[in-house]
OpenMM code with the backbone's topology and positions (N, CA, C; nanometers):
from openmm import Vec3, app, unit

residues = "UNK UNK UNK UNK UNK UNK UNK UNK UNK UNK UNK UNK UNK UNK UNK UNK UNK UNK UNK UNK UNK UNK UNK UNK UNK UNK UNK UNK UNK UNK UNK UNK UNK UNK UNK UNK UNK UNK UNK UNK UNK UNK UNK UNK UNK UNK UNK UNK UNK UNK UNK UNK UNK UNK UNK UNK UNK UNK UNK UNK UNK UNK UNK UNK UNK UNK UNK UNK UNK UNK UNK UNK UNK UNK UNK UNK UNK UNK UNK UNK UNK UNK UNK UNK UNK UNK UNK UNK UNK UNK UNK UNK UNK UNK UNK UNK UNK UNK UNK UNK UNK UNK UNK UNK UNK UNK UNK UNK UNK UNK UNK UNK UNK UNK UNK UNK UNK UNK UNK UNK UNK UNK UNK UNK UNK UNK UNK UNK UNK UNK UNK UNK UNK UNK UNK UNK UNK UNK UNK UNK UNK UNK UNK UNK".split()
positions = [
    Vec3(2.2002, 2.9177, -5.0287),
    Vec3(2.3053, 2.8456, -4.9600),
    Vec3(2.2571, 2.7041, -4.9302),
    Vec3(2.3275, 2.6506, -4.9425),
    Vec3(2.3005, 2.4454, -4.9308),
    Vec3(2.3421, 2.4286, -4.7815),
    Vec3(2.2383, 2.4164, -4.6675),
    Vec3(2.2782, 2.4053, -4.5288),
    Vec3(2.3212, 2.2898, -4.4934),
    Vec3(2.2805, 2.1811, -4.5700),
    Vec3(2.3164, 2.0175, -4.5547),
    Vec3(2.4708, 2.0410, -4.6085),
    Vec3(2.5196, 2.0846, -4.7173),
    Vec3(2.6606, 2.0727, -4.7341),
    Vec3(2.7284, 2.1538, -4.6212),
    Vec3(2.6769, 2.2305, -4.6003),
    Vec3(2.7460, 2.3394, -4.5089),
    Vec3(2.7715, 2.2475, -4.3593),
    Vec3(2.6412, 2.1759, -4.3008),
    Vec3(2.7115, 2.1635, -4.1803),
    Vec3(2.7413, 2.0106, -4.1741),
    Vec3(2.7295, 1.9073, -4.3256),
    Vec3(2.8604, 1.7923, -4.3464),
    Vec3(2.9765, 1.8454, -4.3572),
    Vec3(3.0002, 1.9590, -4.4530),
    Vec3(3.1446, 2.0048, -4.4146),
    Vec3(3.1660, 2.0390, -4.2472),
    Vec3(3.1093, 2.0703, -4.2181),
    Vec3(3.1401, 2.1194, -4.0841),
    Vec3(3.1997, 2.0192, -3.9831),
    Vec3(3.0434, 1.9145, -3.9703),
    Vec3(3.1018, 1.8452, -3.8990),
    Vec3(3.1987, 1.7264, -3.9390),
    Vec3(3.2472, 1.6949, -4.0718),
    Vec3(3.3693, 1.6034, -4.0851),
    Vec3(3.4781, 1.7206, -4.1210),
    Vec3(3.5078, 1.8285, -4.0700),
    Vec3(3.5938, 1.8867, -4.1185),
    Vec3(3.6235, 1.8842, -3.9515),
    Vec3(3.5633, 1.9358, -3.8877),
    Vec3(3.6095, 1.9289, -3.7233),
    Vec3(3.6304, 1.7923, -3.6751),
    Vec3(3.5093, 1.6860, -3.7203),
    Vec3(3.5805, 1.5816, -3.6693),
    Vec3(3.7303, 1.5442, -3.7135),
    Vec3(3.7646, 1.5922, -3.8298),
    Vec3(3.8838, 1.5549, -3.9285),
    Vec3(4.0435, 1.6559, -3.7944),
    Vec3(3.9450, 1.7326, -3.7732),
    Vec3(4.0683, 1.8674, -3.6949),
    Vec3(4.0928, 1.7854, -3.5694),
    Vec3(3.9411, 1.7364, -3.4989),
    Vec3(3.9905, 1.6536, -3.3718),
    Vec3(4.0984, 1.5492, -3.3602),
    Vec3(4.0325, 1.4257, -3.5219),
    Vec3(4.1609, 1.3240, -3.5236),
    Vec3(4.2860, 1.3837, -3.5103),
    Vec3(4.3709, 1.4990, -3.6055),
    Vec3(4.4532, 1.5570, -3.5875),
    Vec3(4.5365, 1.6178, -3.4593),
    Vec3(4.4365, 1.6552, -3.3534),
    Vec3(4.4586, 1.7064, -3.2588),
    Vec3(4.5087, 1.5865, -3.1532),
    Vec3(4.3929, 1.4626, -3.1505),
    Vec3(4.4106, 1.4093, -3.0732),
    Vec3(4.5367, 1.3186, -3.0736),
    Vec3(4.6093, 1.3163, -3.2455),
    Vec3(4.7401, 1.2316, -3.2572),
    Vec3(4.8559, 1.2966, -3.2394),
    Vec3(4.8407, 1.4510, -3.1867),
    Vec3(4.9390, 1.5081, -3.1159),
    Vec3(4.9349, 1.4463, -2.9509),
    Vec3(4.8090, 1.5236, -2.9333),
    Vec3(4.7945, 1.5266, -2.7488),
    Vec3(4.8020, 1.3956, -2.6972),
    Vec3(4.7826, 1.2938, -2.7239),
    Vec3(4.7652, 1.1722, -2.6641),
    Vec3(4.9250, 1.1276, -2.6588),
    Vec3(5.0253, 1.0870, -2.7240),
    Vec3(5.1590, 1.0705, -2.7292),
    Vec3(5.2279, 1.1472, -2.6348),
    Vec3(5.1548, 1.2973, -2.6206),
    Vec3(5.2415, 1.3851, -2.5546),
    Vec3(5.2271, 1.3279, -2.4117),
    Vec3(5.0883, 1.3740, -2.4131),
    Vec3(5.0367, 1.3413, -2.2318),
    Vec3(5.0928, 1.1916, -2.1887),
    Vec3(5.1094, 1.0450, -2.2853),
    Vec3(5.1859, 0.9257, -2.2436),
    Vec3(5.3242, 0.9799, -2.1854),
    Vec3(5.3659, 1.0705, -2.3152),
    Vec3(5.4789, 1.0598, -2.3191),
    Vec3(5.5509, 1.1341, -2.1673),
    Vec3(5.4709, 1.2703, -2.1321),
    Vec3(5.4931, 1.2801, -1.9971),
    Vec3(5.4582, 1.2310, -1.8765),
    Vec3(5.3495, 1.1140, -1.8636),
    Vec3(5.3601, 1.0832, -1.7183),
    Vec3(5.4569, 0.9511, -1.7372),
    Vec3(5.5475, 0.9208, -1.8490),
    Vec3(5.6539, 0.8092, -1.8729),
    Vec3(5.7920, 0.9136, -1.8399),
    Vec3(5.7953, 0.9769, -1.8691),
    Vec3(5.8815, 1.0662, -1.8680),
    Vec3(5.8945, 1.0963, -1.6793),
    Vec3(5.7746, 1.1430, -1.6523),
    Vec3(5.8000, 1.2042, -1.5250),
    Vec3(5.8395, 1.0664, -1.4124),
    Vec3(5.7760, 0.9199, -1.4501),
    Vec3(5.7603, 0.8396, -1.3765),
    Vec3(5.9223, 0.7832, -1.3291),
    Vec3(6.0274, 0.8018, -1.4744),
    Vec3(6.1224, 0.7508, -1.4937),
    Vec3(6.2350, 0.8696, -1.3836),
    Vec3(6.1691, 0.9923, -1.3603),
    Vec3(6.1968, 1.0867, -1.3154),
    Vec3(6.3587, 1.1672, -1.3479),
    Vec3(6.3143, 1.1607, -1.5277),
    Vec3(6.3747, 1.2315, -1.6087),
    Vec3(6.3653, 1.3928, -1.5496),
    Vec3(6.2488, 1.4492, -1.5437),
    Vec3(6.2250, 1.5479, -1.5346),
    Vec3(6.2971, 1.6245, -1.4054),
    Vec3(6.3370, 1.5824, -1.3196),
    Vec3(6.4023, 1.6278, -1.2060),
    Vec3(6.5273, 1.6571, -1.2423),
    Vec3(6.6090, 1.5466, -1.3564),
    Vec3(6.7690, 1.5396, -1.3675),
    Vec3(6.7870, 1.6930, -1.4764),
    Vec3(6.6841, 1.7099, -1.5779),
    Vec3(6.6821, 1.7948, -1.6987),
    Vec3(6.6329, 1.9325, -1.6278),
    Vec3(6.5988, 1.8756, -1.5144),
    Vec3(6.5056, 2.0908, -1.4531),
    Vec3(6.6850, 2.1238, -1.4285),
    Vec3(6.7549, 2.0273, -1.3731),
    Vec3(6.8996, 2.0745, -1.2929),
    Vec3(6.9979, 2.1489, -1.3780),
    Vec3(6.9487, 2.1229, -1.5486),
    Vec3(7.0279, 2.1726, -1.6330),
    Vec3(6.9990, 2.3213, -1.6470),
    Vec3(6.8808, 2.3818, -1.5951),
    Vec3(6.8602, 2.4791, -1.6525),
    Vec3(6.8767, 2.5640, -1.5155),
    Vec3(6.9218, 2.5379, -1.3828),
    Vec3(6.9688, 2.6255, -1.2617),
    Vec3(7.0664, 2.7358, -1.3202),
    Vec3(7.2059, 2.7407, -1.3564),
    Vec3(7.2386, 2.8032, -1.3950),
    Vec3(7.2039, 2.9496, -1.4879),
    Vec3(7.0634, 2.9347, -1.5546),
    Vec3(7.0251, 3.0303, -1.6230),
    Vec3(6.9338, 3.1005, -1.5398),
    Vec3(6.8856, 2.9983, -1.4288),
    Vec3(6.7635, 3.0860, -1.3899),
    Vec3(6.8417, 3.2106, -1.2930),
    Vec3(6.9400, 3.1913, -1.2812),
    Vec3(6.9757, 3.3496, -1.1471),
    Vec3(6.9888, 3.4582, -1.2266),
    Vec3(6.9649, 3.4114, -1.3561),
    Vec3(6.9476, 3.5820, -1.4840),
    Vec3(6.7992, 3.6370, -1.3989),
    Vec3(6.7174, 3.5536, -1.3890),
    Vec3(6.5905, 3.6209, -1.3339),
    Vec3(6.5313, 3.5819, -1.1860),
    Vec3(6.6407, 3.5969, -1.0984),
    Vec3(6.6317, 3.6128, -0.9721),
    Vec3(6.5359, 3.4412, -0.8840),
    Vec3(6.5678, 3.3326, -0.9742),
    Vec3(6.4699, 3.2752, -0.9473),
    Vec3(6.5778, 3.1449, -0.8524),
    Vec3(6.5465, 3.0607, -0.7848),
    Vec3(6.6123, 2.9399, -0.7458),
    Vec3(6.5896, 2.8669, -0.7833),
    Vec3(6.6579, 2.7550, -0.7788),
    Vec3(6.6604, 2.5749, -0.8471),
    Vec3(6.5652, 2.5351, -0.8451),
    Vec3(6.4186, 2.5759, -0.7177),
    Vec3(6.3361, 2.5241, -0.7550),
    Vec3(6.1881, 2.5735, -0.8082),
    Vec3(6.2243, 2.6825, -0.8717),
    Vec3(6.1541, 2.7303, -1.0204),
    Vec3(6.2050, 2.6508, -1.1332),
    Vec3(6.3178, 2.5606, -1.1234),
    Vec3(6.3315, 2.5087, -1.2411),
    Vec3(6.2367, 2.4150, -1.3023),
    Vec3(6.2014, 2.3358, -1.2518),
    Vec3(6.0872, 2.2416, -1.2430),
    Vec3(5.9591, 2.2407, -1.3359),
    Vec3(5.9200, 2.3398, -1.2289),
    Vec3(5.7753, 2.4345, -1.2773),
    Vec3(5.7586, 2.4858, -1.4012),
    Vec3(5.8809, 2.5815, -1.4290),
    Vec3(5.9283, 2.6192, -1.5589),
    Vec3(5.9153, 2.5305, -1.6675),
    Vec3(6.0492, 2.3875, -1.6318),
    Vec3(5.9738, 2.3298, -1.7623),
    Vec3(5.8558, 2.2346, -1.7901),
    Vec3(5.7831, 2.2167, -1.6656),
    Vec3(5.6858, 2.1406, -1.6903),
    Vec3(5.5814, 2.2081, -1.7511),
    Vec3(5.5690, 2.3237, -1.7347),
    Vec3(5.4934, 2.4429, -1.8471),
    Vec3(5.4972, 2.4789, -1.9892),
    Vec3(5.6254, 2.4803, -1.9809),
    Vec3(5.7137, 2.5412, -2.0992),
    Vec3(5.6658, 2.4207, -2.2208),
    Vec3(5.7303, 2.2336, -2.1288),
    Vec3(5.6796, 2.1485, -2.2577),
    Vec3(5.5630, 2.1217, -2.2231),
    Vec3(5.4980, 2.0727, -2.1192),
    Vec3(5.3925, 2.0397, -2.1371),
    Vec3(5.2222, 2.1038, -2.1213),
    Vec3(5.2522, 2.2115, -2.0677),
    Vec3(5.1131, 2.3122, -2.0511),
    Vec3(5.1271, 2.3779, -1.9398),
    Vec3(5.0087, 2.4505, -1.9548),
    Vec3(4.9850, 2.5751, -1.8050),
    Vec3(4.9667, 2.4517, -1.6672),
    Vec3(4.8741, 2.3667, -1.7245),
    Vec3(4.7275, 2.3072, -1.6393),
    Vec3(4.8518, 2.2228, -1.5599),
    Vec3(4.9262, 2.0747, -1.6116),
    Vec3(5.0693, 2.0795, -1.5524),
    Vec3(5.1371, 2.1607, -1.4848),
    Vec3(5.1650, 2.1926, -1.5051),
    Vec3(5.2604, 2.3430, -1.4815),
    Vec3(5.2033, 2.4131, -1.3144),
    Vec3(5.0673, 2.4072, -1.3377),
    Vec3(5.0130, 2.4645, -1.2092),
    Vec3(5.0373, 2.3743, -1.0967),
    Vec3(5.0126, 2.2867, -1.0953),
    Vec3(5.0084, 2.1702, -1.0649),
    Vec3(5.1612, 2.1663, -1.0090),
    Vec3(5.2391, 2.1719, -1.0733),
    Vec3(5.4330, 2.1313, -1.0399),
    Vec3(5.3883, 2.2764, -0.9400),
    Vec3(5.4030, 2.4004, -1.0164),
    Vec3(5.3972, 2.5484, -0.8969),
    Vec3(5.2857, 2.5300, -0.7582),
    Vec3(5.1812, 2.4708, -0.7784),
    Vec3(5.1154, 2.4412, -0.6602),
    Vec3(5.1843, 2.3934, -0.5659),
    Vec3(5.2577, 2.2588, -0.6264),
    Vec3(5.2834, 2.1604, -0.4943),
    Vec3(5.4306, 2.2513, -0.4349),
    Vec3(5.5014, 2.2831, -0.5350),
    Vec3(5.6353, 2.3634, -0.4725),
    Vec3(5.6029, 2.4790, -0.4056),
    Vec3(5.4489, 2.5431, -0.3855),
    Vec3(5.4378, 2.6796, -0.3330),
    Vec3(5.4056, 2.5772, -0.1680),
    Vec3(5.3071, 2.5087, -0.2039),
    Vec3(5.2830, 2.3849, -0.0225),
    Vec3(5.3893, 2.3617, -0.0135),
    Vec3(5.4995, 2.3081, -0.0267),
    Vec3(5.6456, 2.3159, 0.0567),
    Vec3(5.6945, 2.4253, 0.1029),
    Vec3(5.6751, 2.5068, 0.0239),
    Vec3(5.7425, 2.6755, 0.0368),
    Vec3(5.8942, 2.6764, 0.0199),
    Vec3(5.9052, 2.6207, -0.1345),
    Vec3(6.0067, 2.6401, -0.2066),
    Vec3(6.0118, 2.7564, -0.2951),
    Vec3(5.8984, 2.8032, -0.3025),
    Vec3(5.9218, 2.9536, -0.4176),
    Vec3(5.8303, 3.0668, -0.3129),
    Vec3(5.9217, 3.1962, -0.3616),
    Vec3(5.8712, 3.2856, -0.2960),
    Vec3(5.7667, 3.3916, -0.3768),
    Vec3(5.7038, 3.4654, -0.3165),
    Vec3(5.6228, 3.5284, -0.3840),
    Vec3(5.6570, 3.6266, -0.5197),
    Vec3(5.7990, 3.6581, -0.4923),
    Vec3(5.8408, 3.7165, -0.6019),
    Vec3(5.8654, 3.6656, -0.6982),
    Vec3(5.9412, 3.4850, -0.6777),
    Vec3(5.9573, 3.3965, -0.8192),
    Vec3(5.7868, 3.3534, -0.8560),
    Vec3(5.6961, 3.3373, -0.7976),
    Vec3(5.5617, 3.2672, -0.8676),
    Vec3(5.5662, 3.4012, -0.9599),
    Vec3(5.5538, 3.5232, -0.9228),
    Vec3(5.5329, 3.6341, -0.9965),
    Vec3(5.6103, 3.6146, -1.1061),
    Vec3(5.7155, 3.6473, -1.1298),
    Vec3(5.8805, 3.6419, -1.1860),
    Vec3(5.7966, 3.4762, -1.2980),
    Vec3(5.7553, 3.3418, -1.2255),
    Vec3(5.7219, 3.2410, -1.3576),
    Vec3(5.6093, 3.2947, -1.3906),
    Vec3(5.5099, 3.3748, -1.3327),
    Vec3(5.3605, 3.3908, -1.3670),
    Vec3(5.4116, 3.5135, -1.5261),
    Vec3(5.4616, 3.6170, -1.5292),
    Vec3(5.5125, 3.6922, -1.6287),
    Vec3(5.5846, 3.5896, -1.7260),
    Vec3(5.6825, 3.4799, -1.6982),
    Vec3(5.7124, 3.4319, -1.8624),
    Vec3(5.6487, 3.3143, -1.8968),
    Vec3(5.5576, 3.2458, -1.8050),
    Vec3(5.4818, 3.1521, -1.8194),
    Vec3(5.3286, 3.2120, -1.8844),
    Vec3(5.3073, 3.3390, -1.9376),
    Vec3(5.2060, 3.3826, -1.9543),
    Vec3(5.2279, 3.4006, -2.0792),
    Vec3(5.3750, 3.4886, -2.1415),
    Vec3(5.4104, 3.4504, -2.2989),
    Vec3(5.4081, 3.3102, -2.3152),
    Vec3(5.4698, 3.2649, -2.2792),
    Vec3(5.5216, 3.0950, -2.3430),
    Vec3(5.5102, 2.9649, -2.2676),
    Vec3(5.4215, 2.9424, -2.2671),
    Vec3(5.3931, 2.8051, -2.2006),
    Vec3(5.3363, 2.6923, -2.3286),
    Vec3(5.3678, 2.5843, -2.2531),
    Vec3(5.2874, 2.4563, -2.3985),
    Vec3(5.4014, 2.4786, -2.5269),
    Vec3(5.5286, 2.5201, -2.5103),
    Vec3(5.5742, 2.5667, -2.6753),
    Vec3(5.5612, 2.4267, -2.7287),
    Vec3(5.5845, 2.3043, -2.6652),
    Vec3(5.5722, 2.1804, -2.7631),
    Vec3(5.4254, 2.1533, -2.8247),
    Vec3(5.4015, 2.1225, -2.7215),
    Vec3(5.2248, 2.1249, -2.7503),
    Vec3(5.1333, 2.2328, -2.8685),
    Vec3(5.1363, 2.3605, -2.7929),
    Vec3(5.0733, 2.4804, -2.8877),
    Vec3(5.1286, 2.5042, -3.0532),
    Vec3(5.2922, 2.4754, -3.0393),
    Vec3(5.3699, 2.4351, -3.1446),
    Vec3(5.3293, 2.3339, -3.2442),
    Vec3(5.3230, 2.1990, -3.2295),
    Vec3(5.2978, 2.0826, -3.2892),
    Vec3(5.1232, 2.1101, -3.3427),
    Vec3(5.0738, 2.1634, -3.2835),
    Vec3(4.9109, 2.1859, -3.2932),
    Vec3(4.9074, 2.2809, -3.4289),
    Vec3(4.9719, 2.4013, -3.3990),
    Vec3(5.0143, 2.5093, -3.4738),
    Vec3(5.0148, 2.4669, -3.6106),
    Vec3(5.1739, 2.3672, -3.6454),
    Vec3(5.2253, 2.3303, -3.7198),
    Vec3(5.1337, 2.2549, -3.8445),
    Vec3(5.0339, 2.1502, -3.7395),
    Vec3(4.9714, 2.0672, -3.7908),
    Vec3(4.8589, 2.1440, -3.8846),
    Vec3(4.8174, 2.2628, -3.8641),
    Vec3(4.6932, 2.3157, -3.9305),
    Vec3(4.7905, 2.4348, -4.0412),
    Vec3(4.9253, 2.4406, -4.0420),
    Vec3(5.0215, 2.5005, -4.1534),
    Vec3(5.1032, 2.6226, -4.0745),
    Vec3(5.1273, 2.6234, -3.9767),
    Vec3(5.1987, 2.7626, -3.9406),
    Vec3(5.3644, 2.7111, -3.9036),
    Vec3(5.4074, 2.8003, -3.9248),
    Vec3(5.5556, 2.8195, -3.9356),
    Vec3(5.6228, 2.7833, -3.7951),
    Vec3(5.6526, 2.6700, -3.7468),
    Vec3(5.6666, 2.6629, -3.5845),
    Vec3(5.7965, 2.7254, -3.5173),
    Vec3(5.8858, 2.7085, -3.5898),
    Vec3(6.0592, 2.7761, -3.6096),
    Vec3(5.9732, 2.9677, -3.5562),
    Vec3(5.9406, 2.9594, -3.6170),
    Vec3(5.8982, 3.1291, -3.6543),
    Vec3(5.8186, 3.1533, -3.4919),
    Vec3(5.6913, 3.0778, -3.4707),
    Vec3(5.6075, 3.0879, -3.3495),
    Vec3(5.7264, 3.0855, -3.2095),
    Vec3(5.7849, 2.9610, -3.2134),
    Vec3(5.8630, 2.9035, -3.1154),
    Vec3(5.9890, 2.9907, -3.0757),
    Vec3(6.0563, 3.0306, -3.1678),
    Vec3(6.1757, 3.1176, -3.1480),
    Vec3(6.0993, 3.2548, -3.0860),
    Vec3(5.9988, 3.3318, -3.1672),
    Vec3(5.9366, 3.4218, -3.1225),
    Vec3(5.9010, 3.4415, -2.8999),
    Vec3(5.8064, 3.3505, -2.9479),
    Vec3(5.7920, 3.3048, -2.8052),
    Vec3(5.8798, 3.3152, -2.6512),
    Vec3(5.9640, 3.2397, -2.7514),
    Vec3(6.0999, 3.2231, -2.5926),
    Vec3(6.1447, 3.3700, -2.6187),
    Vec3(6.1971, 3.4513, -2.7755),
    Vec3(6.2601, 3.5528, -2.7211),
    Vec3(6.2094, 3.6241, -2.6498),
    Vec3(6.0408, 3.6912, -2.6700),
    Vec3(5.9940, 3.7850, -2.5982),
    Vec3(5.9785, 3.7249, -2.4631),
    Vec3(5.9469, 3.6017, -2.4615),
    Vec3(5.9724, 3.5925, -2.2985),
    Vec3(6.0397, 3.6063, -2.1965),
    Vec3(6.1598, 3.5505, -2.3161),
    Vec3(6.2582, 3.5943, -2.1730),
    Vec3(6.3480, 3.7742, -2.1861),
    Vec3(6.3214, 3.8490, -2.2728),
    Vec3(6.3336, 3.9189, -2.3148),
    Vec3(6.2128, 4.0355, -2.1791),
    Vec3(6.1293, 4.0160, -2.1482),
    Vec3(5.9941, 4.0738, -2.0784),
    Vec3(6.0296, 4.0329, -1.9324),
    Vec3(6.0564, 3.9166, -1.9202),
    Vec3(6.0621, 3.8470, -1.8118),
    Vec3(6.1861, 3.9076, -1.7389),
    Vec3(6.2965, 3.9672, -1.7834),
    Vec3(6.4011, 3.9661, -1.7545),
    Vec3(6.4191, 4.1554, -1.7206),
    Vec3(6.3584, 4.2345, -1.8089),
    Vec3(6.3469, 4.3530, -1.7699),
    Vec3(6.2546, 4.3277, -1.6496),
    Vec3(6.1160, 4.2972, -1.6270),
    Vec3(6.0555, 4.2457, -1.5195),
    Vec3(6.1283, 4.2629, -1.4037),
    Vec3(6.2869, 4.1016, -1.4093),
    Vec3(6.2758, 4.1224, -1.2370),
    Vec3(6.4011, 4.2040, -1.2881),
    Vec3(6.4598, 4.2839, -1.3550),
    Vec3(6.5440, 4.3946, -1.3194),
    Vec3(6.4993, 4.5156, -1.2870),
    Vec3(6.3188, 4.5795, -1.2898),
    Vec3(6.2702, 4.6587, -1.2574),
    Vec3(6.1827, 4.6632, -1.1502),
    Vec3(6.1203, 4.5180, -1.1376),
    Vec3(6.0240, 4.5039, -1.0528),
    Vec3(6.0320, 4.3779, -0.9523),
    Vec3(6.1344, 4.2974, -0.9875),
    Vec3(6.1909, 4.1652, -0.8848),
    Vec3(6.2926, 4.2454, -0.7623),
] * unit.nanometer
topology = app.Topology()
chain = topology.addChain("A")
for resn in residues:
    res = topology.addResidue(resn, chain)
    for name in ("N", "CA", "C"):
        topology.addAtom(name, app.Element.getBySymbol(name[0]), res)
């Protein structure tokens, strides 16, 4: 075995995966603290109230939800942290987002990443949301 080819492939093949990675994540992460600053994100959580009383949750799980959903867990904790210090969500909705935020969180992010190294994102992404909310929803009809 040729160890010099082995770990030049290696390391310009990962550095090659990082460039890739990093011309997703960097746009995204601009793109949300521009997004949040303009405080888009408050007017677009309001669209999705209506769906959330399928899973016992209030207006202000909406938030949390999608700051997860597009932009990650680590976000995401962060939005559910500060709304649990107000004591806008109750112990049953953190539970109730902790179950579909555990299938599907990051779908833009994990998606675009996905995509970039050849996987089918239509296929990942649709998957995703159905079982989530699909799990999530027997959840709080059995256990909410």
């Amino acid at each position: 075995m040729d160890w010099s080819a082995f770990f030049s492939e290696s390391l310009w093949g990962s550095l090659d995966m990082l460039k890739t990675v990093a011309m997703i994540l960097f746009p995204l992460l601009i793109g949300v603290e521009i997004v949040d600053e303009l405080g888009f994100l408050d007017k677009f959580s309001s669209l999705f109230n209506p769906i959330l009383k399928y899973f016992k949750l209030s207006k202000y799980a909406s938030l949390p939800l999608i700051v997860a959903q597009v932009f990650g867990i680590t976000y995401g904790a962060g939005v559910i942290i500060r709304s649990v210090e107000e004591d806008k969500l109750s112990t049953d909705e953190l539970m109730t987002l902790a179950v579909f935020l555990v299938i599907c969180h990051a779908v833009v992010e994990d998606t675009l990443l996905f995509v970039a190294i050849g996987g089918n994102g239509l296929v990942m992404l649709g998957s995703r949301v159905a079982l989530a909310i699909v799990i999530t929803y027997f959840y709080t009809k059995y256990f909410g």
